[in-house]
C-alpha positions as CSV (number, residue, x, y, z in Angstrom):
1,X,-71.5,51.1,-39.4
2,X,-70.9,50.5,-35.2
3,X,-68.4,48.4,-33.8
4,X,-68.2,46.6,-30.3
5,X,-64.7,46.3,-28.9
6,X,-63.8,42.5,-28.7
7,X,-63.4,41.5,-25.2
8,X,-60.2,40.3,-24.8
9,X,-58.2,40.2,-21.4
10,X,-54.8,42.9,-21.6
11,X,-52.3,43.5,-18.7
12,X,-52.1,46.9,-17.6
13,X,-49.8,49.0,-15.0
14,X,-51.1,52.7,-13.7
15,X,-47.6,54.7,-14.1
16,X,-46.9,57.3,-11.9
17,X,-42.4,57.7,-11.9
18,X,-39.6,55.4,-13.7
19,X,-39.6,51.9,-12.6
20,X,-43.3,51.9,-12.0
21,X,-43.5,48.9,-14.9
22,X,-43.0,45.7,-13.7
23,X,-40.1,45.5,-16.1
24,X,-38.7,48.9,-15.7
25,X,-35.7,47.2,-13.4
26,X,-34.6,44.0,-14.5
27,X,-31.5,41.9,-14.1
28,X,-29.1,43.1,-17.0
29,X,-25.7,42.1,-17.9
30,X,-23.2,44.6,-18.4
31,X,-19.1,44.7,-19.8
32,X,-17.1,46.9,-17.5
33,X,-13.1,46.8,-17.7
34,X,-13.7,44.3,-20.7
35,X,-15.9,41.6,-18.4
36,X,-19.7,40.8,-18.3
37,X,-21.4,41.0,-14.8
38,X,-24.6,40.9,-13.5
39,X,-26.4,44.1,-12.4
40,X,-29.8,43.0,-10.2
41,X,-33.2,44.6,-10.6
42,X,-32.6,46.0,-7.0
43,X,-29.4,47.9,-8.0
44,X,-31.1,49.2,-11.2
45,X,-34.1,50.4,-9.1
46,X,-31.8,51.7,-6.0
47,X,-29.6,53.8,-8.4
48,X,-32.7,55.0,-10.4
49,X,-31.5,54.2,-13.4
50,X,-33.5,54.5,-16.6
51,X,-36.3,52.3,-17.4
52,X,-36.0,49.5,-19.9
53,X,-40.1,50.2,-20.9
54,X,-41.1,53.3,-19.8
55,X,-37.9,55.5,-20.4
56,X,-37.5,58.9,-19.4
57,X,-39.3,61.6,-21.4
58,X,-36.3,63.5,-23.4
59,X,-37.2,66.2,-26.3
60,X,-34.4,68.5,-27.6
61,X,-37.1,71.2,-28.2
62,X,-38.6,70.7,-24.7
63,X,-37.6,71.8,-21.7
64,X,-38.1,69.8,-19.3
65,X,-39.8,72.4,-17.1
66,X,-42.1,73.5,-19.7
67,X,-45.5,72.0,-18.6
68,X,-47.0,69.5,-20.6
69,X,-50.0,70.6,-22.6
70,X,-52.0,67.3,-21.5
71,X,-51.7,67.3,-18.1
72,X,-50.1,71.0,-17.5
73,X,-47.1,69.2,-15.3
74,X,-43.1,70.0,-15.5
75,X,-42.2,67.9,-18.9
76,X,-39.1,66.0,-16.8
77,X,-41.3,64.3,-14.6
78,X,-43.1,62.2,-17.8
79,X,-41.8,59.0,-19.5
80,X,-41.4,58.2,-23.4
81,X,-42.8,54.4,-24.5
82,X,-41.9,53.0,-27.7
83,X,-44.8,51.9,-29.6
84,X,-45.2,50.3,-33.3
85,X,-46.4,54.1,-34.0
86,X,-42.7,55.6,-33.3
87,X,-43.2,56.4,-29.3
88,X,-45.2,58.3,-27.2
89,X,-45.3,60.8,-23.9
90,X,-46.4,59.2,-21.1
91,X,-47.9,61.5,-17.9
92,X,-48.0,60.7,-14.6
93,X,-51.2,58.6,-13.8
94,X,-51.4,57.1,-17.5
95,X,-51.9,53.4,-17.8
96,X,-49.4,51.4,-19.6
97,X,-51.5,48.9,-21.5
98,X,-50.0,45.2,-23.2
99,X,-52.3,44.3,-25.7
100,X,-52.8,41.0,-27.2
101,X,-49.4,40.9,-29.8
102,X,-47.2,42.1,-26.2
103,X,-47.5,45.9,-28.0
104,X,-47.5,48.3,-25.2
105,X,-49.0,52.0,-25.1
106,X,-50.3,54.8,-22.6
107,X,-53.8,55.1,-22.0
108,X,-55.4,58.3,-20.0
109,X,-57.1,57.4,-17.2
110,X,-60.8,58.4,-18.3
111,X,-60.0,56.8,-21.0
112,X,-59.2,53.6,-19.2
113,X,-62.1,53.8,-16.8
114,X,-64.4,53.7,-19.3
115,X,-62.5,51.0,-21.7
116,X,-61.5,48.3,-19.5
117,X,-62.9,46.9,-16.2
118,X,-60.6,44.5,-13.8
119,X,-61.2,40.7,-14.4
120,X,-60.2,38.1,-11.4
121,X,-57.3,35.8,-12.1
């Protein structure tokens, strides 16, 4: 049996570094000294802290200089995206892809080139 891919309309964001995703940096609320304050998206970005979707890529039996098999760059320069699946490694260049229940995931970009094409609107 063949199957044709539904067209349905996703949201998708070429990563490159953390804080590429439009949600990477948002406004969070944080307890220091025992009080909440407001930390702004700027200040997140600014101080480079961690993404809130595409974190950074941490393995305890990878170095971070080892090259990545997929894309043959340093390991520490890649992001890690939680997925229903567990998680996966994202490289630099992947596309990070919202499908239709707001599940994200990485897609290469050969991959995406020949999967999706840009819709107006």
């Amino acid at each position: 049996m063949k199957f044709r891919k539904k067209p349905v309309v996703i949201e998708a964001i070429e990563w490159f570094k953390n804080g590429d995703h439009p949600e990477d940096h948002v406004d969070q609320m944080t307890l220091r000294n025992g009080e909440l304050f407001k930390i702004s998206a700027e200040e997140c970005k600014r101080r480079d802290w961690e993404g809130r979707v595409v974190r950074y890529y941490r393995h305890p039996d990878v170095p971070g200089d080892r090259l990545c098999e997929q894309c043959n760059q340093p390991h520490h320069i890649h992001g890690w995206l939680d997925t229903l699946e567990a998680g996966h490694r994202v490289c630099p260049g992947d596309w990070i892809i919202t499908g239709v229940e707001g599940e994200r995931y990485p897609c290469k970009p050969s991959i995406f080139a020949k999967t999706y094409e840009e819709v107006e609107g």
